[in-house]
C-alpha positions as CSV (number, residue, x, y, z in Angstrom):
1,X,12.2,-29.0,5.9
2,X,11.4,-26.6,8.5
3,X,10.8,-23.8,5.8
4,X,8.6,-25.9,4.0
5,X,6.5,-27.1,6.5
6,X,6.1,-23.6,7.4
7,X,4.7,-22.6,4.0
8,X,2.7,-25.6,4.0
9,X,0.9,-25.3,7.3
10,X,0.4,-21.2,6.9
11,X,-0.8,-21.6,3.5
12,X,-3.3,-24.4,5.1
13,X,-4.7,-21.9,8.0
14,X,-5.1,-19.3,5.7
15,X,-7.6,-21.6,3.4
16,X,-9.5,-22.3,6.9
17,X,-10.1,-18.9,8.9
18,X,-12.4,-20.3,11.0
19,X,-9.5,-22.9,12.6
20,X,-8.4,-26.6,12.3
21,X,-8.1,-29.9,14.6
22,X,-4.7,-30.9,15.0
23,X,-6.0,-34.3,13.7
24,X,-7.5,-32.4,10.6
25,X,-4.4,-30.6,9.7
26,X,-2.4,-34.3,10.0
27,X,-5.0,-35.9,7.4
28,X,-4.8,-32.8,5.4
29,X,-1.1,-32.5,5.2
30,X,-0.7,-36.6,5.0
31,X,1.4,-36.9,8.2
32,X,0.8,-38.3,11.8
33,X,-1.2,-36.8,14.1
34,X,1.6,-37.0,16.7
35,X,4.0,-35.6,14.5
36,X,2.0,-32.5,13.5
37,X,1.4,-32.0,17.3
38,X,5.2,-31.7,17.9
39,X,5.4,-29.4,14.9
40,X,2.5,-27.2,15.0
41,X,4.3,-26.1,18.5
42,X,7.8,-25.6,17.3
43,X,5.7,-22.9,14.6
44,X,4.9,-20.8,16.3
45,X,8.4,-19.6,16.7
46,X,8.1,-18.9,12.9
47,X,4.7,-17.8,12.2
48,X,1.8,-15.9,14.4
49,X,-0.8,-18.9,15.2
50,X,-2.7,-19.8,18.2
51,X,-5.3,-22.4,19.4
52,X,-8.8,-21.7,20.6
53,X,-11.5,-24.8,21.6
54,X,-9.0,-26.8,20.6
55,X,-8.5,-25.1,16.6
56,X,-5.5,-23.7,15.4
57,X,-6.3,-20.6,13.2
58,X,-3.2,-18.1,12.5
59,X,-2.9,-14.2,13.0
60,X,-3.8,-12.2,10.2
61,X,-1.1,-9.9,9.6
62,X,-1.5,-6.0,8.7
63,X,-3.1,-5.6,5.4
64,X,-4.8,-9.3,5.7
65,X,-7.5,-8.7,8.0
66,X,-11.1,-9.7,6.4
67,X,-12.4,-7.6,3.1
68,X,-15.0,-5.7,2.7
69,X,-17.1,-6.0,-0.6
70,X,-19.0,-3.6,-1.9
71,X,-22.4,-3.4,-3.3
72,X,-21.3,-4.3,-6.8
73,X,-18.7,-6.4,-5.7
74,X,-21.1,-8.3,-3.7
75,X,-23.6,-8.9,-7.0
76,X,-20.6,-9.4,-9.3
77,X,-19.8,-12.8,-7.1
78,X,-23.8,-13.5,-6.5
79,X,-24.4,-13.4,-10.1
80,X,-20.7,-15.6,-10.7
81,X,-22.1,-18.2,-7.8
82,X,-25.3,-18.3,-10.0
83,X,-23.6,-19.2,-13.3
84,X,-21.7,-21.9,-11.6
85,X,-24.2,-23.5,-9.6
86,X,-26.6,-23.7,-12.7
87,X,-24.0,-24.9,-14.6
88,X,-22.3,-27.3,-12.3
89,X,-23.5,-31.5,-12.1
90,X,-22.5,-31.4,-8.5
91,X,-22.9,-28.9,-5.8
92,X,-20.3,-27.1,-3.3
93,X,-21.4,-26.6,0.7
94,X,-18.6,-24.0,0.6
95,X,-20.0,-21.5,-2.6
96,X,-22.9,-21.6,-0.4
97,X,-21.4,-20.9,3.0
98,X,-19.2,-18.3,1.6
99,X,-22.6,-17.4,0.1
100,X,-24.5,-16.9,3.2
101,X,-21.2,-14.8,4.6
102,X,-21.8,-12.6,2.3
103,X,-24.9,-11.8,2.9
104,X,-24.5,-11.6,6.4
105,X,-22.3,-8.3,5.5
106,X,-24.8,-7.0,3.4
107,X,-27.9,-7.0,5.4
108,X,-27.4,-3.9,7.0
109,X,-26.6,-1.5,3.8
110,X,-28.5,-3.6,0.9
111,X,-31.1,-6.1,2.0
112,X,-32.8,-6.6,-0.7
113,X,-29.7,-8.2,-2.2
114,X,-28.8,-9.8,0.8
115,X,-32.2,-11.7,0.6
116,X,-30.9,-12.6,-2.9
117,X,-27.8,-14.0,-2.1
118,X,-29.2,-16.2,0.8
119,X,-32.2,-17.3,-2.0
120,X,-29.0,-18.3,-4.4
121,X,-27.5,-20.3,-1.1
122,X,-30.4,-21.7,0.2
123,X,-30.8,-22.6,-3.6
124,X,-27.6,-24.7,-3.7
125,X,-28.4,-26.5,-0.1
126,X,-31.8,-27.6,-1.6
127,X,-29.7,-29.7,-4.4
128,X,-27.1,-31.3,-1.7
129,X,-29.4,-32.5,-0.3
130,X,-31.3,-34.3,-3.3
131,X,-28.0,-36.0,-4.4
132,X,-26.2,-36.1,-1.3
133,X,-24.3,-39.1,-1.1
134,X,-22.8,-38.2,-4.5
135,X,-21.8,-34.7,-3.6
136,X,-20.9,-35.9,0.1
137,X,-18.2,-37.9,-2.5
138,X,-17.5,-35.3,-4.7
139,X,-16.6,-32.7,-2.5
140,X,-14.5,-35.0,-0.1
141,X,-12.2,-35.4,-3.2
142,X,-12.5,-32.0,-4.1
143,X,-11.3,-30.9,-0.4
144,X,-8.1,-33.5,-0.5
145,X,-7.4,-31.5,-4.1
146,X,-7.5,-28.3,-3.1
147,X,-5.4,-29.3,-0.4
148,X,-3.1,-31.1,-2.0
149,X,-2.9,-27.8,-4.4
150,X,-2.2,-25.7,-1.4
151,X,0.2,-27.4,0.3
152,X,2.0,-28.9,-2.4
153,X,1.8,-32.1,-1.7
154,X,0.9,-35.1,-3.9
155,X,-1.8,-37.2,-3.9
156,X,-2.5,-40.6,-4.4
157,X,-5.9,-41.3,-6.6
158,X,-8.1,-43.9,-7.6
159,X,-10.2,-43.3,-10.6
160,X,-12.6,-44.8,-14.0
161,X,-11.0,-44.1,-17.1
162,X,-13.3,-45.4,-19.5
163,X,-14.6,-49.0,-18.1
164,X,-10.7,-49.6,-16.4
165,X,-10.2,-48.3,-12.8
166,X,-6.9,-46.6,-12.4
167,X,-4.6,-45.6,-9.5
168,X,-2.1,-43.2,-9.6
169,X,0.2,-40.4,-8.3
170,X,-0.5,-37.1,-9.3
171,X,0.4,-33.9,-8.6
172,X,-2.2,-30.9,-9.0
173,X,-1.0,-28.0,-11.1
174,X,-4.3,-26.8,-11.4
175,X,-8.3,-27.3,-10.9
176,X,-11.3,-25.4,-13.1
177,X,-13.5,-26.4,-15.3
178,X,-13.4,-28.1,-19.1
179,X,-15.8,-28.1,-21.8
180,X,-15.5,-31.9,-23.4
181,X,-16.7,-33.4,-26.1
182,X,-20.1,-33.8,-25.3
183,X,-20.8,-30.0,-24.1
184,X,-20.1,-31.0,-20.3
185,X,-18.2,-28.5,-18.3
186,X,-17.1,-30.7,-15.7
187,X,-14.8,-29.7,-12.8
188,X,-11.2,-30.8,-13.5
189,X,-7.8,-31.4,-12.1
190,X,-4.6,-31.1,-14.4
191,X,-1.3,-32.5,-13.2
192,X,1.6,-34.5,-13.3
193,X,2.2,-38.2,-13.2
194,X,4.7,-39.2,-10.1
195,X,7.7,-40.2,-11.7
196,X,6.7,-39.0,-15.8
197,X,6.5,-35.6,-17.6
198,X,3.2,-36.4,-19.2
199,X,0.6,-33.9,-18.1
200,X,-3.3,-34.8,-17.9
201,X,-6.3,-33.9,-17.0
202,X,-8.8,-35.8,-14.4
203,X,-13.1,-34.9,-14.7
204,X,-13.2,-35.2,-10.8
205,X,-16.5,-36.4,-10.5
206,X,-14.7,-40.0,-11.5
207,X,-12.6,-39.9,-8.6
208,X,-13.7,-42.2,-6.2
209,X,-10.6,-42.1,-4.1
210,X,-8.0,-38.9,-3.0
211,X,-5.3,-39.6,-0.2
212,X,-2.8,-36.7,0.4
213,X,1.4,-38.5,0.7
214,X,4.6,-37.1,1.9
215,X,5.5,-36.6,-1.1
216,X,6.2,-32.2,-2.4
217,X,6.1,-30.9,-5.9
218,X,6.3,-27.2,-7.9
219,X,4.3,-26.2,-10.6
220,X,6.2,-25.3,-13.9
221,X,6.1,-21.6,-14.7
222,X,5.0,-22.2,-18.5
223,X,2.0,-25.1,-17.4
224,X,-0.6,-25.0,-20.0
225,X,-4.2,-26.1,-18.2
226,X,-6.1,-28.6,-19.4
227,X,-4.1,-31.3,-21.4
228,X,-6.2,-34.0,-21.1
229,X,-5.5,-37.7,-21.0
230,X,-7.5,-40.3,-24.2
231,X,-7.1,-43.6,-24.0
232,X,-8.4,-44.1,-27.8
233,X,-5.6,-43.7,-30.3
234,X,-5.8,-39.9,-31.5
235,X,-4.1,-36.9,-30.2
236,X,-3.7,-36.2,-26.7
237,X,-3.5,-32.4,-26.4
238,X,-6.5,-30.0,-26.2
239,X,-4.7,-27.1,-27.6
240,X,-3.8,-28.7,-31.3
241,X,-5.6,-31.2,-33.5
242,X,-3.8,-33.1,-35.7
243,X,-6.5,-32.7,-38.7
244,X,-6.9,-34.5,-41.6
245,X,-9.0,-33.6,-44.8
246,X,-10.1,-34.1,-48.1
247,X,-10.9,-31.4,-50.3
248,X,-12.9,-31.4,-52.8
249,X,-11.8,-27.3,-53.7
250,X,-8.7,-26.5,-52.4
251,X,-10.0,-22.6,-52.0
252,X,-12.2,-23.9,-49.0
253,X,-8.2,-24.1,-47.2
254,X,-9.0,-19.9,-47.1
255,X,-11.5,-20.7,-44.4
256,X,-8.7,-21.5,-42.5
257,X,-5.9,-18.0,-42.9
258,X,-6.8,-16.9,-39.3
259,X,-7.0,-19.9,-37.3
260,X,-3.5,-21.1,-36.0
261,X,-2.1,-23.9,-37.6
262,X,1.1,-25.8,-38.7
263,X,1.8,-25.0,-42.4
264,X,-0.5,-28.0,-44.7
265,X,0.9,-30.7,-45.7
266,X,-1.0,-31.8,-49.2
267,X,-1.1,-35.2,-50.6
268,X,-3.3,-37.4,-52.9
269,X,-5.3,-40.5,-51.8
270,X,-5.5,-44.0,-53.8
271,X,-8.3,-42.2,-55.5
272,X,-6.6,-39.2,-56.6
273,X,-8.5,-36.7,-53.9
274,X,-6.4,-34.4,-52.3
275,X,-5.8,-34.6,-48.8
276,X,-4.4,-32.0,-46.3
277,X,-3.2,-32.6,-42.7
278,X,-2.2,-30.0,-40.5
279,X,-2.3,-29.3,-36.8
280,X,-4.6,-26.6,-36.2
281,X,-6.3,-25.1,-33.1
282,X,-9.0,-26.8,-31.3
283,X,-11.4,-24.0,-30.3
284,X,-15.0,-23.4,-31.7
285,X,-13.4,-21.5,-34.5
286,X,-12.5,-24.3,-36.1
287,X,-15.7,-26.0,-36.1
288,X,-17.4,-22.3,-37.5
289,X,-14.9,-22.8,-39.9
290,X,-15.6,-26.6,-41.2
291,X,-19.2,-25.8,-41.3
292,X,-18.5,-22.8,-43.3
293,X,-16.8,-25.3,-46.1
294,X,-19.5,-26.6,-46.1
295,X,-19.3,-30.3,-48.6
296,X,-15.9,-28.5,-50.2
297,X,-14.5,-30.6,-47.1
298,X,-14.5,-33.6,-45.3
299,X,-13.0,-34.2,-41.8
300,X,-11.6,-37.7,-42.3
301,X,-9.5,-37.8,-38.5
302,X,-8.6,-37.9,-35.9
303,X,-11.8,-39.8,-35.2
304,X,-12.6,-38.7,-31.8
305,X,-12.7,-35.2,-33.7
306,X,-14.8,-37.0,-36.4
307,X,-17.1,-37.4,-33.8
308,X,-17.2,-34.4,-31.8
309,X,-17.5,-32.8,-35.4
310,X,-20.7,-34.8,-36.4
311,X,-22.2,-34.4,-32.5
312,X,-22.3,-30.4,-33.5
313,X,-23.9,-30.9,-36.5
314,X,-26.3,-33.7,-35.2
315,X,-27.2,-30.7,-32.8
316,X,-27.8,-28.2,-35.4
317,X,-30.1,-30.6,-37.3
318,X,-32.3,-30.8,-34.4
319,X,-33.3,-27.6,-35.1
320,X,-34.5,-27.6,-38.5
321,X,-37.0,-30.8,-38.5
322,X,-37.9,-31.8,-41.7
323,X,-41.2,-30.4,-43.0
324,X,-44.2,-32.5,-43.6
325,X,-45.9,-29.0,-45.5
326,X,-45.1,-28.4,-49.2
């Protein structure tokens, strides 16, 4: 136990640098503060760590001490930070913190980027603060996450699937974003149910509740990110789709020879069309590849693929308005 609240703890004070509350490291690590008082004192027989204005921060040891970025380095992570704060719903105080340190380390050799940076941060802190009770939420959950990721500890959550709210226990294997059906990239947990095999991911922006328990977990060697959970019949895996289709020319099936896919399986409906299933990959290849059938081929399921299918064409549409000129 002592081993592994050892790992936990260092692994903690190495996410937070700048030092944590006793009382912060108990809610982090879901124990009692009078507990983790006990303990953080018997550890320091096992690792390096002091307390200073009442924080706990640890010793970097030889080779850890603080990077230093250089100039392309630096605008490599500016120009990342960008991407994902233009293409994120909800905002992060710590991209723009880490941000602003940046910058600070810059000033002196390449100001003119520097002043870039900060623009980017200051940038981000403009949009907390227009929706800031819904990223005050967001990134509370996303704290206990990361966490709970850290410190391998499960946690217990409370979230919307569909119009149901749902509590569960769930360890986190891994957190990134997700592209979904509707072109969203939200920001997404993928774990394990407490007590089941099945795998799933969470968006977290519909977590309204995350509480670290004394409860540890691994993650598997061989885990595959973002599996995500459907509560309409259909399949349940990102990485295959169990497709169904009927073909009016069998020769559109060529379309197919480098996608991968489970050999087809051919068959004839009640009105003598031929219909193939197969489970093929679920990437943006195989829509290139449907449209490039053109009518040869219809995609008759899984519906939620039906769907997403028709959504991409809807949006091509859009851009060819009919023409009211002969």
């Amino acid at each position: 136990m002592k081993g592994e609240r050892v790992a936990q703890l260092e692994l903690l004070l190495h996410s937070h640098p700048e030092g944590l509350r006793r009382s912060e490291i108990a809610r982090r690590l879901g124990v009692h503060r009078s507990t983790i008082s006990r303990y953080i004192d018997d550890l320091k027989q096992y690792i390096d760590i002091y307390e200073d204005n009442n924080l706990i921060k640890i010793h970097m040891k030889p080779g850890e001490e603080a990077i230093s970025l250089s100039v392309y380095e630096s605008l490599a992570f500016n120009l990342s930070a960008g991407a994902l704060a233009s293409n994120s719903e909800l905002q992060s105080p710590h991209l723009s913190s880490g941000l602003k340190k940046i910058a600070m380390n810059m000033r002196s050799y390449a100001p003119s980027i520097a002043d870039n940076i900060i623009g980017l941060a200051e940038s981000i802190d403009t949009e907390l603060m227009k929706k800031e009770e819904q990223n005050k939420q967001f990134n509370s959950v996303f704290e206990v996450l990361i966490d709970s990721w850290v410190s391998g500890k499960m946690v217990q959550l409370h979230h919307t699937s569909g119009s149901s709210n749902v509590e569960t226990e769930f360890a986190p294997y891994f957190i990134g974003f997700r592209e979904d059906e509707t072109g969203r990239n939200p920001i997404s947990v993928t774990g394990r149910l407490r007590h089941t095999a099945e795998i799933i991911t969470i968006d977290i922006s519909t977590i309204t509740i995350a509480i670290i328990i004394d409860e540890t977990y691994t993650i598997p060697d061989n885990l595959k990110p973002f599996q995500q959970h459907r509560d309409d019949a259909g399949y349940d895996s990102i990485d295959f789709v169990p497709l169904s289709l009927k073909l009016k020319e069998k020769s559109a099936m060529n379309s197919f020879h480098n996608l991968t896919h489970t050999p087809p399986r051919y068959s004839k409906d009640e009105d003598g069309i031929t219909v193939c299933k197969m489970e093929v990959e679920n990437s943006i290849e195989l829509i290139l590849r449907l449209i490039q059938c053109g009518n040869a081929v219809e995609v008759i399921g899984p519906e939620s693929f039906r769907k997403k299918y028709i959504s991409y064409l809807k949006k091509i549409l859009t851009l060819y308005p009919e023409s009211n000129t002969r």
